[in-house]
N, CA, C and O of each residue as an XYZ file, in Angstrom:
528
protein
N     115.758     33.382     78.789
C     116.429     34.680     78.687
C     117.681     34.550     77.830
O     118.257     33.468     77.940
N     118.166     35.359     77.075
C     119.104     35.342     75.557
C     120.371     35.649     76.843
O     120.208     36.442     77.770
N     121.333     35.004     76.668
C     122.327     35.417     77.220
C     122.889     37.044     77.334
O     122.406     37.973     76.687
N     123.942     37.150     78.241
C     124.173     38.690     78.174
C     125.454     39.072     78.438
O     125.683     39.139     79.646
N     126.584     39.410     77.558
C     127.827     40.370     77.538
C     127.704     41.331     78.461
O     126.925     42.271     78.308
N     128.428     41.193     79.460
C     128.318     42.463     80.298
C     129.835     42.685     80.168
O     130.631     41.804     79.842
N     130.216     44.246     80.523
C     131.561     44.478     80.362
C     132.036     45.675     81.377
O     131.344     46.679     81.552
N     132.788     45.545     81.764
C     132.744     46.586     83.074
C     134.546     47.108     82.863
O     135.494     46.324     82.820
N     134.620     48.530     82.762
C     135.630     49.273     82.508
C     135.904     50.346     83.113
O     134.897     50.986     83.414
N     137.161     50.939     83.504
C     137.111     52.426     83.895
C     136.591     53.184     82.751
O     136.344     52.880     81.584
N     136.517     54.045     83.298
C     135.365     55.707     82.239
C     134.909     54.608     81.379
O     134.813     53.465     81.824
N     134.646     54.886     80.258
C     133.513     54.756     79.426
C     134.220     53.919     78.332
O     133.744     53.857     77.199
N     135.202     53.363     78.631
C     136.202     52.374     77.343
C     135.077     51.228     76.944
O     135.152     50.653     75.859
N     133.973     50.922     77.948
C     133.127     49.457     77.570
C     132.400     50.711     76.480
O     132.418     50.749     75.249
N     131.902     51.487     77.275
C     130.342     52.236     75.821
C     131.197     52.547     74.557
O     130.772     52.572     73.402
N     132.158     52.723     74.867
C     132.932     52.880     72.816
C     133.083     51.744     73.001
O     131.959     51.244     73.059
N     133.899     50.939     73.145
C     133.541     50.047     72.877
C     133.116     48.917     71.851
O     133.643     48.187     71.011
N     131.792     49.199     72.421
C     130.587     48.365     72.076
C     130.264     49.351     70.579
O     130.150     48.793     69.488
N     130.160     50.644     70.717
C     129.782     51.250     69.544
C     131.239     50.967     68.288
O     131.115     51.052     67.066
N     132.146     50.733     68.813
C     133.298     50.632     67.391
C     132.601     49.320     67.162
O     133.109     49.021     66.082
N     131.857     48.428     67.423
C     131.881     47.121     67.353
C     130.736     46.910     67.188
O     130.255     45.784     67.318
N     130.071     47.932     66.872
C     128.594     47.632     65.801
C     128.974     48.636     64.822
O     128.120     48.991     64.010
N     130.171     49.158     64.786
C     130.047     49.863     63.264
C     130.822     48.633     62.090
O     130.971     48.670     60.868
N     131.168     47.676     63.058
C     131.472     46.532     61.941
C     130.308     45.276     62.027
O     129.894     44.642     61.057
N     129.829     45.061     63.687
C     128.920     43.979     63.034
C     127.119     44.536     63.331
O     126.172     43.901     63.794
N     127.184     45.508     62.993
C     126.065     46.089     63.478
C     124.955     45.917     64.937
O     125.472     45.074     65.670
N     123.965     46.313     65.399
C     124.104     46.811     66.788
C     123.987     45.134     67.231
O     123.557     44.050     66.836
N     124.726     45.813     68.379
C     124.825     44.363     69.286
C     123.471     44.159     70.357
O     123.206     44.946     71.266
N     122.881     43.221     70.106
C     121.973     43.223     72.015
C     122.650     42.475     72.662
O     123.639     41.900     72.205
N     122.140     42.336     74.075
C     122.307     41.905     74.536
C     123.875     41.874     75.515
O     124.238     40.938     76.227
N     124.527     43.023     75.314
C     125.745     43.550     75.520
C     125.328     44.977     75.970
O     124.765     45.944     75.454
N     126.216     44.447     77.952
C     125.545     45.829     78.696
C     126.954     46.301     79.446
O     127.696     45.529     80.053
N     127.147     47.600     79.294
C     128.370     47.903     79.655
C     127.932     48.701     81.085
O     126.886     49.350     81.093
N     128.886     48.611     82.435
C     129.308     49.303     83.421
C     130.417     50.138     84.013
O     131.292     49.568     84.666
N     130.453     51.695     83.801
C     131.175     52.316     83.699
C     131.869     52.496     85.091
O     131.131     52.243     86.044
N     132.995     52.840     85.357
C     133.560     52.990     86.565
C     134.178     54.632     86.082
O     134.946     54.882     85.153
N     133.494     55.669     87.141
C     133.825     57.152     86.277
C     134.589     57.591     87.500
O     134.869     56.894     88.475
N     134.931     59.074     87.257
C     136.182     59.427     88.437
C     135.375     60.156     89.272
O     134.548     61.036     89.030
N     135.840     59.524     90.550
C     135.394     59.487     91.828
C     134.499     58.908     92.273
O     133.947     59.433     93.240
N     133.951     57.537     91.746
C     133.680     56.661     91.873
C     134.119     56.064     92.673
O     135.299     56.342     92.886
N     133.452     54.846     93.644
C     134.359     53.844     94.850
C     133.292     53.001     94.241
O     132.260     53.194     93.598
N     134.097     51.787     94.798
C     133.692     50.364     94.612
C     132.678     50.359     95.566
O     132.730     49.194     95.961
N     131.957     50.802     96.074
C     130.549     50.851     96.954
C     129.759     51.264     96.633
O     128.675     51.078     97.185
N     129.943     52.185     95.363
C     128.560     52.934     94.289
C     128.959     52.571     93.098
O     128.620     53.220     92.108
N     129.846     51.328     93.004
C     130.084     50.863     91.435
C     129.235     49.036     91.773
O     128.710     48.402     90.857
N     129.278     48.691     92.753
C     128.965     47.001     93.025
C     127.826     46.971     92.848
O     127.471     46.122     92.031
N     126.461     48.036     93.634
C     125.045     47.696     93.416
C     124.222     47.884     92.078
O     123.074     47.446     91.998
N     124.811     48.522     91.068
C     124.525     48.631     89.647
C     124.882     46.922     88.924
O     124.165     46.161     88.276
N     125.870     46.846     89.252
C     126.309     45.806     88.696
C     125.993     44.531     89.611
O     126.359     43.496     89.053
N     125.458     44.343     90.768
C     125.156     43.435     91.460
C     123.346     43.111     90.920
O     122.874     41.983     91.061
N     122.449     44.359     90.272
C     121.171     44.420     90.097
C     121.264     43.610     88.869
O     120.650     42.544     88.928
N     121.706     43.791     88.089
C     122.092     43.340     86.718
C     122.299     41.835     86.208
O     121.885     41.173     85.257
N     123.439     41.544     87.689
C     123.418     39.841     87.903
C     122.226     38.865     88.361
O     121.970     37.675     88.179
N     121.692     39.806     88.960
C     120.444     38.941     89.923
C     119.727     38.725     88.549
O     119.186     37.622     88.481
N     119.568     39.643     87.248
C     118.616     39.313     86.455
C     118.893     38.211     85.236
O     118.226     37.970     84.230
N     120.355     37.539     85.804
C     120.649     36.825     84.828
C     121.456     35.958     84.882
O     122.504     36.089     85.514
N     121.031     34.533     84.012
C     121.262     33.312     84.194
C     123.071     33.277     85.001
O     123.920     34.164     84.916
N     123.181     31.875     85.767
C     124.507     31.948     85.941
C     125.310     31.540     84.701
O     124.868     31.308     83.576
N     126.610     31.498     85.142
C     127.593     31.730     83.877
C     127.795     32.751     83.253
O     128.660     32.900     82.390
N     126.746     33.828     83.763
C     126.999     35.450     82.495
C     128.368     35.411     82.527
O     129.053     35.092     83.498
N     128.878     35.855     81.080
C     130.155     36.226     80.551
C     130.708     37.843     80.641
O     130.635     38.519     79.615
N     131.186     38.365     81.717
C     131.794     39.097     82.302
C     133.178     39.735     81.654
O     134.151     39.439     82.347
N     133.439     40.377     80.726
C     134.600     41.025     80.167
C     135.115     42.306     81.018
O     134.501     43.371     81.091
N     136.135     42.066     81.538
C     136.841     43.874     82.389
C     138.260     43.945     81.364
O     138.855     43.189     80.595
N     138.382     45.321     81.866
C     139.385     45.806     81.476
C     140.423     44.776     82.048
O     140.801     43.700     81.585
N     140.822     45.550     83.394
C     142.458     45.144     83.821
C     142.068     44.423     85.231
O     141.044     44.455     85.912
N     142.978     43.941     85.337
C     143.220     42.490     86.113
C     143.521     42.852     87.459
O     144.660     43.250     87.706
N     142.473     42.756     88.577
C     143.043     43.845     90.175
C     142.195     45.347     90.229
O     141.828     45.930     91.249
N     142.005     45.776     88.823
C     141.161     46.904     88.995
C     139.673     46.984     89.610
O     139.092     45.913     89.783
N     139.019     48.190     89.952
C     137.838     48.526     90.532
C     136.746     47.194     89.582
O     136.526     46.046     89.968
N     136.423     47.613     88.770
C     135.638     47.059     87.463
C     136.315     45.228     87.749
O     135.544     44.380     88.197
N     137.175     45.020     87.554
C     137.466     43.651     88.122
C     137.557     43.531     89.471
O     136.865     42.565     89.793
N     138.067     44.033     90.425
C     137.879     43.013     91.767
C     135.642     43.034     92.036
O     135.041     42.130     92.618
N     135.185     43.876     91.622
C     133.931     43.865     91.584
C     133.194     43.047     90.938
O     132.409     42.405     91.636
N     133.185     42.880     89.993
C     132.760     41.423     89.343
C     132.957     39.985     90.030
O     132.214     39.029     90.249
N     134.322     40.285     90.272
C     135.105     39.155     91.037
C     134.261     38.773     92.210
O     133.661     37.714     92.387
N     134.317     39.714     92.896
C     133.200     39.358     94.105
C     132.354     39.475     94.047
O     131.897     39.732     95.160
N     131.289     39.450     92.949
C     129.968     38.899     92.750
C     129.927     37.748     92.362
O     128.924     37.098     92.656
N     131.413     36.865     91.270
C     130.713     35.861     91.122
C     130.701     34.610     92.412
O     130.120     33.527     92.340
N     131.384     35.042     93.382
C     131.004     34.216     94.537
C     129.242     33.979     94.593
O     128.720     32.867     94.525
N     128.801     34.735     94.672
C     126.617     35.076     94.849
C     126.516     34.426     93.495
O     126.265     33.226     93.381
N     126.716     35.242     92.450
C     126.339     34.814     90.459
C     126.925     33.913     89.568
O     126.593     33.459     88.473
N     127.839     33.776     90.279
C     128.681     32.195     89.524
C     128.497     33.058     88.227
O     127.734     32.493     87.443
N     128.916     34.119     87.822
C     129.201     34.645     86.713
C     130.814     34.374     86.222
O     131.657     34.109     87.078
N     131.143     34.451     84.908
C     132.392     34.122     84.512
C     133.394     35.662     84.535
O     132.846     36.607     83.968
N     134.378     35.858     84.964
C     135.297     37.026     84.560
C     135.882     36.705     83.768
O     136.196     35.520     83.885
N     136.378     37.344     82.611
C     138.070     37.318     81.998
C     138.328     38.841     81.579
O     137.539     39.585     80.997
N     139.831     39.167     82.088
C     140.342     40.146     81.895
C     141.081     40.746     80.788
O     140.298     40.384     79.910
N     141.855     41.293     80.242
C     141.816     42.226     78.936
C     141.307     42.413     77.928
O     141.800     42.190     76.823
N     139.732     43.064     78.278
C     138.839     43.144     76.906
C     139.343     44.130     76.121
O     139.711     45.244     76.492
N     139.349     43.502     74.587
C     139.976     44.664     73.493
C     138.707     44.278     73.244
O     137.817     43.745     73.907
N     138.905     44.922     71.418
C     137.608     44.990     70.385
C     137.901     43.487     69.871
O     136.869     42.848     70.077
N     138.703     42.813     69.394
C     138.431     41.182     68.881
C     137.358     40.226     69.658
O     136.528     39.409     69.260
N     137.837     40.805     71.238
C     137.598     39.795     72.130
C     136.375     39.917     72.177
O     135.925     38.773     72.235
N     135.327     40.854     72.189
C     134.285     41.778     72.682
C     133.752     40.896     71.004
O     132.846     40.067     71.092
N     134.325     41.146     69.746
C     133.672     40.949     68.883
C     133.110     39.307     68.668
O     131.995     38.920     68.316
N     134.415     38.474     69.045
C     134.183     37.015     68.877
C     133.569     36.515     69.454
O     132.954     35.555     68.990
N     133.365     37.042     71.216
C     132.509     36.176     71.966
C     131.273     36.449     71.645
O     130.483     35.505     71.623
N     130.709     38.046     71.258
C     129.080     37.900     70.752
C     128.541     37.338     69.639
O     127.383     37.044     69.344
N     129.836     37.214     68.933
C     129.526     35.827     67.846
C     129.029     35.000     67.427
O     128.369     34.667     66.443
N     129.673     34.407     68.906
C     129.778     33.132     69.584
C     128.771     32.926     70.475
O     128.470     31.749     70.673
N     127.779     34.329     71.453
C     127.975     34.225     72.361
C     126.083     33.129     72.868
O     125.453     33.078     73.924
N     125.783     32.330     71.179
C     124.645     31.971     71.470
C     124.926     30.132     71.505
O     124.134     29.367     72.055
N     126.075     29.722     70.873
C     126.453     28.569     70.333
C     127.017     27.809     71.485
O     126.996     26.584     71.608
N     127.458     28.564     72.205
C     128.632     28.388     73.341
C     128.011     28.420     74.693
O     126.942     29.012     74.840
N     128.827     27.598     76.079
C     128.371     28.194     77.582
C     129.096     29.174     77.768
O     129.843     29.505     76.847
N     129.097     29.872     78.915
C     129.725     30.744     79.581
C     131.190     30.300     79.783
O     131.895     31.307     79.728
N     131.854     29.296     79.975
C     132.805     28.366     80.080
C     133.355     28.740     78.905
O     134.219     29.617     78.917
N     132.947     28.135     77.687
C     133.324     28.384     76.733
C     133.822     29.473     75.837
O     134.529     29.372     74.835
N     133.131     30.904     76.596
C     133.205     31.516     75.799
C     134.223     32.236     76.779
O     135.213     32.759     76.267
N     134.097     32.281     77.776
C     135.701     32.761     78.401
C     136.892     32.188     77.992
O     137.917     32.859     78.115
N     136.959     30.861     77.439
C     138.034     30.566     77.036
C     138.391     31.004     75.749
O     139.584     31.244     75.566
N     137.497     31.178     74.697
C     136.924     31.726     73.614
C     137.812     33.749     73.874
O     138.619     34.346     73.161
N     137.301     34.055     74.849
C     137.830     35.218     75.376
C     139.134     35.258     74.842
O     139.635     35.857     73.890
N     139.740     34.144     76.044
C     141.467     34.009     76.534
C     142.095     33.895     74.956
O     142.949     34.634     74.467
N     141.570     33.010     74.459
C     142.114     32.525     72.956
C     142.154     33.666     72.164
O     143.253     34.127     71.857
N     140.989     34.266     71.735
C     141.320     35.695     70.889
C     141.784     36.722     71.583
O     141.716     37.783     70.963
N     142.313     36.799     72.844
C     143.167     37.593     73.207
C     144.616     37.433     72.995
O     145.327     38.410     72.761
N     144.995     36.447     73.056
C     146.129     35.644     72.890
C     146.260     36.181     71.391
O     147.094     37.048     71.128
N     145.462     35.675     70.468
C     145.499     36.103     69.147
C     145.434     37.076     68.092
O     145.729     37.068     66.897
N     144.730     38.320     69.278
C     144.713     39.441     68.356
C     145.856     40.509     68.613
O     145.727     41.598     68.054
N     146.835     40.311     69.321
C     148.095     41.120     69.568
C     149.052     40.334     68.151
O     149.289     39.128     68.214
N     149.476     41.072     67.076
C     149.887     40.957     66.398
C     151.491     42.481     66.460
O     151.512     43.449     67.220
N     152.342     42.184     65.607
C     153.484     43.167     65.643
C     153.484     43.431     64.258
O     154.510     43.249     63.602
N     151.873     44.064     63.465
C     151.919     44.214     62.017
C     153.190     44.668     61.096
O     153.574     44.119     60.063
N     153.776     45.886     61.784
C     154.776     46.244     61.125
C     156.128     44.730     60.667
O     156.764     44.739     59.613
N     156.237     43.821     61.542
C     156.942     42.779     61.623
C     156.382     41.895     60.622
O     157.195     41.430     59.824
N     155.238     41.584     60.502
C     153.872     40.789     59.755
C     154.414     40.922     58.005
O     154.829     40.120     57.168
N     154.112     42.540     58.045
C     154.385     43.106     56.576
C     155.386     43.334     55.878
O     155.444     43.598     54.677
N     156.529     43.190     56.950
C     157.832     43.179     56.602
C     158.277     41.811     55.584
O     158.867     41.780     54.504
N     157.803     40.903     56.311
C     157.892     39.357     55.787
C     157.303     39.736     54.432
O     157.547     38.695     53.822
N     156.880     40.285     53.823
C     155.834     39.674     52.692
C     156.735     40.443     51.413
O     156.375     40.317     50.242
């Protein structure tokens, strides 16, 4: 089974997403987003996303938004059962590098892979361009 990007966000920030990020590397597979919409509880957001894990290898690479949120403490407590990987503040770099990456690499790897282009894609352009 081809590995699988899953990404779990409030409202619908994973489904854009994923679409700004095939209008540069065109469509992605294998990248499945889980929406957390309003009025939603973490008791009709876990079994969507708990069906999803059962179908796939451990280590899946797990991208959430924010750190403590619905979409993260939920993941979180699946990977106790899925030994799936979390890392928290998915932008568009992060989302872009790990599917990249996301055939070359373990699950291990590519969370750190995560952490690293997160670290790296916060730039202060206006500061950047000033220099030049």
């Amino acid at each position: 089974m081809e590995k699988m990007i899953l990404l779990g966000t409030h409202g619908r920030f994973g489904e854009e997403l994923i679409k700004s990020a095939e209008l540069i590397l065109g469509e992605m597979k294998d990248v499945r987003s889980f929406s957390l919409l309003p009025g939603m509880a973490l008791e009709d957001y876990v079994p969507s996303v708990a069906k999803a894990l059962e179908e796939l290898p451990q280590g899946t690479l797990c991208l959430v938004d924010l750190f403590g949120g619905t979409p993260c403490n939920a993941f979180c407590a699946l990977s106790r059962k899925y030994e799936n990987v979390v890392v928290t503040g998915l932008n568009l770099a992060m989302l872009m590098e790990v599917y990249m990456n996301k055939d070359q690499l373990s699950g291990q790897e590519l969370a750190e892979l995560a952490i690293s282009t997160l670290k790296e894609s916060g730039k202060n352009a206006t500061e950047i361009l000033e220099r030049r």
